[in-house]
Steps between C-alpha positions, in 0.01 A plus 500: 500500500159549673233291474107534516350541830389161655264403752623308818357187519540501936321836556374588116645892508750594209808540498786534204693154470849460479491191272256389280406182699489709834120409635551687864550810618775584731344504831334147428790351317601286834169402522379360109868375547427273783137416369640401174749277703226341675298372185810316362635333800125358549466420107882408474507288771676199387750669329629662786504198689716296187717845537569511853593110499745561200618783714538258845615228255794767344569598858560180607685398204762812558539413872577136433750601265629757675598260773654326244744770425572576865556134594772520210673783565535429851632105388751693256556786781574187787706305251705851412502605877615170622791494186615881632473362841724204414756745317502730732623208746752418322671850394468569903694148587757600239515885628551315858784264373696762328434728822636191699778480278609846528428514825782161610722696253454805745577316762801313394677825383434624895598198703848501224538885586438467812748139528751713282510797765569300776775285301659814420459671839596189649829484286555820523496438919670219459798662320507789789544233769770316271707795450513620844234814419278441844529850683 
């Protein structure tokens, strides 16, 4: 849809708009952009002002609670952390025990090897000398 030609309000040549409320041309859109900017921020003044403090004041407002949330989750992470901690503890001193355990069993089945070698060696020497079996 075209539209009649308008004349720029910035530099007054025409130009064909591409909406019906256009009131620049393209070269001085920036410009009647910024001017137009100007005029309300000095006739809108205190509005902007009660805007940027409910901005600051929303800001403000999402930090605090934000710190909120982070000082929880870290309570509930610390409380968690020091309960995995704690378990952890105790599965490792009950790994250690049964590690112990295993580890005297070990040992008693080598010293009686070992003290059932010898008995039988020494039997077995002892029944050479009996019977007369020495050279």
């Amino acid at each position: 849809m075209t539209y009649k030609t308008k004349r720029c309000e910035v530099c007054g040549q025409y130009y064909a708009p591409n909406s019906p409320t256009q009131k620049y041309c393209m070269e001085c859109r920036v410009a009647g952009r910024k001017a137009q900017n100007a005029v309300y921020r000095r006739t809108h003044k205190v509005e902007i002002a009660a805007s940027r403090a409910a901005y600051r004041r929303a800001e403000r407002n999402k930090a605090a609670a934000d710190v909120i949330i982070r000082k929880a989750e870290s309570d509930r992470a610390t409380a968690a952390g020091k309960k995995a901690v704690e378990d952890y503890k105790q599965e490792e001193y009950k790994r250690r025990m049964a590690r112990n355990a295993d580890d005297w069993f070990g040992r008693f089945l080598m010293v009686f090897c070992w003290v059932a070698a010898v008995a039988i060696l020494g039997v077995g020497v002892w029944a050479m000398v009996v019977n007369g079996v020495s050279k």
